[in-house]
Backbone as CSV, one residue per row, in Angstrom:
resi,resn,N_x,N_y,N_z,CA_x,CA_y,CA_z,C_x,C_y,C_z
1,UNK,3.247,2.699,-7.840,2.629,1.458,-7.471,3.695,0.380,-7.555
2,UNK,3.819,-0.279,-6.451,5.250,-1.630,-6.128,4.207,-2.857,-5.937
3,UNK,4.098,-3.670,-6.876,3.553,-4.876,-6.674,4.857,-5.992,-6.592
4,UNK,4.939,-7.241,-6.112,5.292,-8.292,-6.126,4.924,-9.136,-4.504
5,UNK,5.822,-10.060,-4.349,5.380,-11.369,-3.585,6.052,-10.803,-2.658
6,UNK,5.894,-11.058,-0.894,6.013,-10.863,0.406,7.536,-10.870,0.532
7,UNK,8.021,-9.844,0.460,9.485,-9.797,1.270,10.322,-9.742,-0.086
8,UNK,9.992,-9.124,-0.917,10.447,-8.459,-2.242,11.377,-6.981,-2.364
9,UNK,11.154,-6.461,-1.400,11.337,-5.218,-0.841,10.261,-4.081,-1.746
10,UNK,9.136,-3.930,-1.762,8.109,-3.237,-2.119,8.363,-2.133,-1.121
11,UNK,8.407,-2.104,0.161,8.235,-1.315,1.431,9.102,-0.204,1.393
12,UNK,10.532,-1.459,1.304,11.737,-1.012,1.810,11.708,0.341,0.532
13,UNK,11.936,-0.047,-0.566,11.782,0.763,-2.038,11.167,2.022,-1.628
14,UNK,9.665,2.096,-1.280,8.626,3.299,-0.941,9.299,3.902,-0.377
15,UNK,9.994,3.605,0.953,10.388,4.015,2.171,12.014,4.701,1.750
16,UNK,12.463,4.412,0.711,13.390,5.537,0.239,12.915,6.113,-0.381
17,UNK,12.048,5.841,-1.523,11.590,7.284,-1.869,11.187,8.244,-1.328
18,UNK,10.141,7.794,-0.387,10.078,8.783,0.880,10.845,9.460,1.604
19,UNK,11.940,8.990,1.729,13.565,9.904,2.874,13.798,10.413,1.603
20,UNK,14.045,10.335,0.199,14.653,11.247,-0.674,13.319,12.611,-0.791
21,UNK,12.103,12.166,-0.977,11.001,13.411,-1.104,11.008,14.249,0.403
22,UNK,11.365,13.415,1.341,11.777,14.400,3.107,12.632,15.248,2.637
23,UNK,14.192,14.652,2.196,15.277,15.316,1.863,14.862,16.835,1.025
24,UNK,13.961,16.218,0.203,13.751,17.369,-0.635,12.679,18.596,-0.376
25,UNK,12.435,18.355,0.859,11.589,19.644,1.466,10.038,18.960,1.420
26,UNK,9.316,18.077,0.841,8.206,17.528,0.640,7.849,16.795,2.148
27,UNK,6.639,16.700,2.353,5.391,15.852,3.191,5.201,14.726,2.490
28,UNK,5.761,13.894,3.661,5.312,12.488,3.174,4.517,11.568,4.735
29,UNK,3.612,11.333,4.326,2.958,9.925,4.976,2.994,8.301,4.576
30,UNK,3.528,7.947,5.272,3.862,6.425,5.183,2.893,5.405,6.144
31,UNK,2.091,4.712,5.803,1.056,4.052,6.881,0.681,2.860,6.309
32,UNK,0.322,1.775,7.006,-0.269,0.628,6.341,-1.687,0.694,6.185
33,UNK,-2.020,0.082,4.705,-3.336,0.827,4.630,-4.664,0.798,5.525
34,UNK,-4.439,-0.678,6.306,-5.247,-0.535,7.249,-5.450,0.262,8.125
35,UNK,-4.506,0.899,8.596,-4.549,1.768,9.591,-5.219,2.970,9.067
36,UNK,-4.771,3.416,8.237,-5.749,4.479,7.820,-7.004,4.564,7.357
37,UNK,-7.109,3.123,6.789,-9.011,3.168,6.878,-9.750,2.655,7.888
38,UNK,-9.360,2.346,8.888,-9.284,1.958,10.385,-9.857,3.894,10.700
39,UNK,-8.832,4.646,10.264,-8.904,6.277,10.752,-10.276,6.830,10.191
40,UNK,-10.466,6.554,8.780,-11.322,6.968,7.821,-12.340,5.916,8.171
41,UNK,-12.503,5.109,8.517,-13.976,4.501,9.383,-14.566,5.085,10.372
42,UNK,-13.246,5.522,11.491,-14.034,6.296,12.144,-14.646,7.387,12.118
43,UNK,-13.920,8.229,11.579,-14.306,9.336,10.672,-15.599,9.780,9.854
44,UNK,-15.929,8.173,8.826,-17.275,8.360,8.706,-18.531,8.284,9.338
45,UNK,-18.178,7.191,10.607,-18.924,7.473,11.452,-19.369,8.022,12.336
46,UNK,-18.356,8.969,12.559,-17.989,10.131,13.246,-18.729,11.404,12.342
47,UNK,-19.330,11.136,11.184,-19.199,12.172,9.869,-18.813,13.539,10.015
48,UNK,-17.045,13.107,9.410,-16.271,13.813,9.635,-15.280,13.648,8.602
49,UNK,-15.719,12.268,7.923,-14.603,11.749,6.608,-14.567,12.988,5.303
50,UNK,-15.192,13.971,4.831,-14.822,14.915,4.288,-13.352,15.732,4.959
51,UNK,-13.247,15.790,6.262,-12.477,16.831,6.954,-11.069,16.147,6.912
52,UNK,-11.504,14.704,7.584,-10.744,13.608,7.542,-9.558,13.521,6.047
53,UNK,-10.367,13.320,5.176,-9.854,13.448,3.772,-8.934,14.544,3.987
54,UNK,-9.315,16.148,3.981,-8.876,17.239,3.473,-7.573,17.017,4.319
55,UNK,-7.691,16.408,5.631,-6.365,16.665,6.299,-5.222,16.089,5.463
56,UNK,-5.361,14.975,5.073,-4.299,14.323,4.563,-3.986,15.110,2.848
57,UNK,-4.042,16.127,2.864,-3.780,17.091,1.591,-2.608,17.847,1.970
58,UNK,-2.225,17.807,3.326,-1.096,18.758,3.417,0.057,17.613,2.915
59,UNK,-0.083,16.667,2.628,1.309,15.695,2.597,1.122,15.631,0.946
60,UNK,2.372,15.851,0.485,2.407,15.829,-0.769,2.594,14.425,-1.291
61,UNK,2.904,13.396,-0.676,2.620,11.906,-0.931,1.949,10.926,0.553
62,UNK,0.500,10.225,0.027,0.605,9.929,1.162,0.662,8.136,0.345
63,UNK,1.706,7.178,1.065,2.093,5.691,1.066,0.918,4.753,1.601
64,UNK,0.507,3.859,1.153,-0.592,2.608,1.111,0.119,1.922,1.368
65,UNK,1.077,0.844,2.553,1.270,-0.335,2.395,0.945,-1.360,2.578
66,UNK,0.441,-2.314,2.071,0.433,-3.489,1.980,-1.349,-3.428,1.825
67,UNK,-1.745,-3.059,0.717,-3.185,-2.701,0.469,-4.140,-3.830,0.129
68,UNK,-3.268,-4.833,-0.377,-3.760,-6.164,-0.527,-4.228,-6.884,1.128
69,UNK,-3.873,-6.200,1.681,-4.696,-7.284,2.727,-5.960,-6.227,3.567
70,UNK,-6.409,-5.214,3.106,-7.907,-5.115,3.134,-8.540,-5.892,2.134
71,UNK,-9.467,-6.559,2.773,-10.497,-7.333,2.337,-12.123,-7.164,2.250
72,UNK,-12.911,-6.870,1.029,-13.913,-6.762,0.628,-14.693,-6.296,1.422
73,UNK,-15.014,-5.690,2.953,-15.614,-5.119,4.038,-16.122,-3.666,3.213
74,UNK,-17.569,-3.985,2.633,-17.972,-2.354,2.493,-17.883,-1.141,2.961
75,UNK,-17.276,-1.026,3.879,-17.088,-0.442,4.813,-15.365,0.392,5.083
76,UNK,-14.793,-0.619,4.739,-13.350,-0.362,4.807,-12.862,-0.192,3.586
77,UNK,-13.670,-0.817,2.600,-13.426,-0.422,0.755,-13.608,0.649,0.281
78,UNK,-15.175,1.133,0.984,-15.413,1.873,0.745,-14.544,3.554,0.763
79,UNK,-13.962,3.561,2.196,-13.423,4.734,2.811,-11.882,4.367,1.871
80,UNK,-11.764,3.746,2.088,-10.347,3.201,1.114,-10.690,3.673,-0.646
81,UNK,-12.080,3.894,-0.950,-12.134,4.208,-2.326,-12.635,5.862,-2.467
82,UNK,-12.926,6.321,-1.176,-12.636,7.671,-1.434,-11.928,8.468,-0.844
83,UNK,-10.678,7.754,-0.430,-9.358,8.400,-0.172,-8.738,8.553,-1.675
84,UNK,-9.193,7.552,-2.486,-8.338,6.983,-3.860,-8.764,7.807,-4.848
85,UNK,-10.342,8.441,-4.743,-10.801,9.257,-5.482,-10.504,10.355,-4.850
86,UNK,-10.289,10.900,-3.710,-10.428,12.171,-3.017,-8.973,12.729,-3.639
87,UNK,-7.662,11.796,-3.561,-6.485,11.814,-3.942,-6.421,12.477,-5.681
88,UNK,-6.746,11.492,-6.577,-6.825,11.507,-7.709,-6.351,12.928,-8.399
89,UNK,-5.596,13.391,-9.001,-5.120,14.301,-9.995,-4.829,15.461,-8.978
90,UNK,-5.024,15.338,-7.355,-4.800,16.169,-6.734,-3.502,16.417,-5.916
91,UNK,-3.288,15.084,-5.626,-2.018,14.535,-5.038,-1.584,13.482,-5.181
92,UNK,-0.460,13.410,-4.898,0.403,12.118,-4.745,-0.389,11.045,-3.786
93,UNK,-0.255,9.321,-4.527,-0.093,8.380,-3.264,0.887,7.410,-4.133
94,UNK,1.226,6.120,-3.464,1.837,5.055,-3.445,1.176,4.255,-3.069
95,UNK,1.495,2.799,-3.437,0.542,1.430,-3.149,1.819,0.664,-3.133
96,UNK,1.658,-0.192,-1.952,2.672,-1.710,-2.146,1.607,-2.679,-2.116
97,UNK,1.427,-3.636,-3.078,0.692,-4.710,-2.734,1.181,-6.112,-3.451
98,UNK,0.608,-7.163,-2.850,1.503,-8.155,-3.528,0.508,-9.072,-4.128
99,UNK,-0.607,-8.745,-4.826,-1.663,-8.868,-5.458,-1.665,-7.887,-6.688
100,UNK,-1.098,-8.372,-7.980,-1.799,-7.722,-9.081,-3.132,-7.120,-9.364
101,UNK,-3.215,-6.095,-10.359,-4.376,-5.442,-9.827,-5.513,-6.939,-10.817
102,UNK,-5.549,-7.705,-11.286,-6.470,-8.714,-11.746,-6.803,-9.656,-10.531
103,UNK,-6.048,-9.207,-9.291,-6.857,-9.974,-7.826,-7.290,-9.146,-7.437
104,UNK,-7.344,-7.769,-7.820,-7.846,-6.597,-5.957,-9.651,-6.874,-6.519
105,UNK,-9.593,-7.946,-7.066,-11.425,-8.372,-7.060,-11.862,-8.699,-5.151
106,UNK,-10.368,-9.497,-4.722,-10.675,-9.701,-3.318,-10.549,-8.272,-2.642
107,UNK,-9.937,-7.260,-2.954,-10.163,-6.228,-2.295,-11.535,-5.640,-2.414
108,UNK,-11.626,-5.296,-3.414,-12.443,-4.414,-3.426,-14.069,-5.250,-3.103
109,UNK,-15.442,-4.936,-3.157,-16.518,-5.739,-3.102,-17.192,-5.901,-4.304
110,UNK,-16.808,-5.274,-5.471,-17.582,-5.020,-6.300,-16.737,-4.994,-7.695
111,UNK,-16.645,-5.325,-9.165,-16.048,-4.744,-9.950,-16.329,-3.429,-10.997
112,UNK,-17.147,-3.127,-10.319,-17.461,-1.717,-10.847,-16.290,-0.849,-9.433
113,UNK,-16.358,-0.878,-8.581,-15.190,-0.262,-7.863,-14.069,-0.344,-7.775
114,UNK,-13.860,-2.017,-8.470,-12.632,-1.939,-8.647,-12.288,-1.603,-9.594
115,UNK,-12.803,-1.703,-10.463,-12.611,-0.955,-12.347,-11.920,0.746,-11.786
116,UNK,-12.696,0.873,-10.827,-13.158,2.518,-10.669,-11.624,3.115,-10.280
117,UNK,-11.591,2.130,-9.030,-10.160,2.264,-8.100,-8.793,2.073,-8.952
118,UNK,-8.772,0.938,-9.674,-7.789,0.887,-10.647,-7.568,1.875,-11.610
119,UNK,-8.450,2.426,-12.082,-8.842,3.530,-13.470,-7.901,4.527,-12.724
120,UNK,-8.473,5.165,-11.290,-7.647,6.173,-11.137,-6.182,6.081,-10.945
121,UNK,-5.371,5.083,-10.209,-4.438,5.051,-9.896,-3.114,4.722,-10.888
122,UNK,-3.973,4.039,-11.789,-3.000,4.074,-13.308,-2.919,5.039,-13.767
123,UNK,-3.923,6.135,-14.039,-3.903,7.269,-14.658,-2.170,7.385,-15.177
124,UNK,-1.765,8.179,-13.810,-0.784,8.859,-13.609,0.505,8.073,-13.478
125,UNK,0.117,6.944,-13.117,1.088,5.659,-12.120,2.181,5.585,-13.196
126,UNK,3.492,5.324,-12.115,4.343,4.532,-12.737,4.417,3.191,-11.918
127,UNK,4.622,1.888,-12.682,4.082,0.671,-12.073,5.536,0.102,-12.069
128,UNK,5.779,-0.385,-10.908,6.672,-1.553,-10.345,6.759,-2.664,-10.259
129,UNK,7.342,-3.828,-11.018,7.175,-5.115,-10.606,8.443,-5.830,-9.782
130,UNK,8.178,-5.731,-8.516,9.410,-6.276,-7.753,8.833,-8.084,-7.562
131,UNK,10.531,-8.105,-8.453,10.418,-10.206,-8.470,11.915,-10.479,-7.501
132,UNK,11.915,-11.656,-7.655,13.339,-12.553,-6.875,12.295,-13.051,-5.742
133,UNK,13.142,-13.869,-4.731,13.329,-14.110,-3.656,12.865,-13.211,-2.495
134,UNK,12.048,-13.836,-1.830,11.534,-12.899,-0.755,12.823,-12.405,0.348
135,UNK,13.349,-11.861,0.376,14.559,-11.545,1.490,14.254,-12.274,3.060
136,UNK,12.999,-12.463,3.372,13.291,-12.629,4.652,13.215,-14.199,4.357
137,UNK,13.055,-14.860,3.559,12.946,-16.110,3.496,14.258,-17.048,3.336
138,UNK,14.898,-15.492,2.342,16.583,-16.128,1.963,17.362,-16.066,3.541
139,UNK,16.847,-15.026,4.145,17.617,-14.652,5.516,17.710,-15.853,6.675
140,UNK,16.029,-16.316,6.753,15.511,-17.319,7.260,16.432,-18.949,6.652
141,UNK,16.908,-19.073,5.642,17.256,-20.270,5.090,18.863,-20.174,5.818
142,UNK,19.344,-18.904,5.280,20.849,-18.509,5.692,20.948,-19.036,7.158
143,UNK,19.876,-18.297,8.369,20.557,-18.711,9.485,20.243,-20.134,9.886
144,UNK,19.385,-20.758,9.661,19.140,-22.174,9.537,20.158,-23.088,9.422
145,UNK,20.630,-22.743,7.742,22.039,-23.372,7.677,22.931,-22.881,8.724
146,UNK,23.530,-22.205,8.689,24.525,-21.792,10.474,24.099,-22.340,11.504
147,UNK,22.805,-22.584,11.842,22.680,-23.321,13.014,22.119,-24.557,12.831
148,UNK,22.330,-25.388,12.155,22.077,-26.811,12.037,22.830,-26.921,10.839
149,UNK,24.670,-27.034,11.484,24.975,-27.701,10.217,24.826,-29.126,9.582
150,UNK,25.437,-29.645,8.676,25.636,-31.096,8.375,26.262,-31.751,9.319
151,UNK,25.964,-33.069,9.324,26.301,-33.743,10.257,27.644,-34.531,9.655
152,UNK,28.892,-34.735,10.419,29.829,-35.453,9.857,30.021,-36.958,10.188
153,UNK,30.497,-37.500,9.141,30.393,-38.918,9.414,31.164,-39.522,10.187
């Protein structure tokens, strides 16, 4: 789990661990979490989200990024909370979010689910706190200065 503020490198971080677990013969899935409960919505309505689930068992890690921006939609929490339970002691996942877990109150709809959702993912978790400077902001300041220098007198 990689928490900190937007452009921390949370992503970038996952995303080597991931090429080192490739390197090492392992299945990895990397997706933003919307997209996959975007998949797992349809799925349940499709009722098919049991099958749905089982597929994503062949990947020995599957990556959550940027999980903080699903928002409280019963619907999308929901499928998002039994990927989290379906996962649990069975396989690997990862989370980047830039919401401590004392905000995913806006994620989740409920705090009995979020109690629930948090409970599992600490279990096992090793937790990340990425601080500094957002990179794209320092990047953003850098070329700014280069192109509007000072003016001389």
């Amino acid at each position: 789990m990689l928490f900190g503020k937007s452009g921390t490198g949370k992503s970038h971080a996952v995303a080597a661990i991931c090429h080192a677990l490739i390197d090492a013969g392992k299945r990895v899935l990397f997706t933003r979490t919307i997209d996959i409960v975007q998949r797992l919505q349809i799925a349940r309505r499709d009722l098919t989200l049991i099958g749905a689930l089982e597929k994503f068992d062949k990947f020995d890690l599957v990556v959550l990024d940027d999980l903080s921006y699903v928002r409280k939609d019963q619907a999308e929490t929901s499928v998002l909370f039994e990927l989290i339970a379906h996962r649990y002691e069975r396989h690997s996942i990862a989370i980047t979010a830039n919401q401590a877990f004392s905000a995913w109150n806006s994620v989740f709809p409920d705090a009995a689910t979020t109690a629930a959702a948090v409970d599992r993912l600490v279990h096992h978790a090793t937790i990340i706190e990425m601080k500094g400077e957002s990179y794209r902001e320092r990047s953003a300041a850098r070329r700014a200065a280069k192109e509007d220098p000072p003016a001389s007198a």
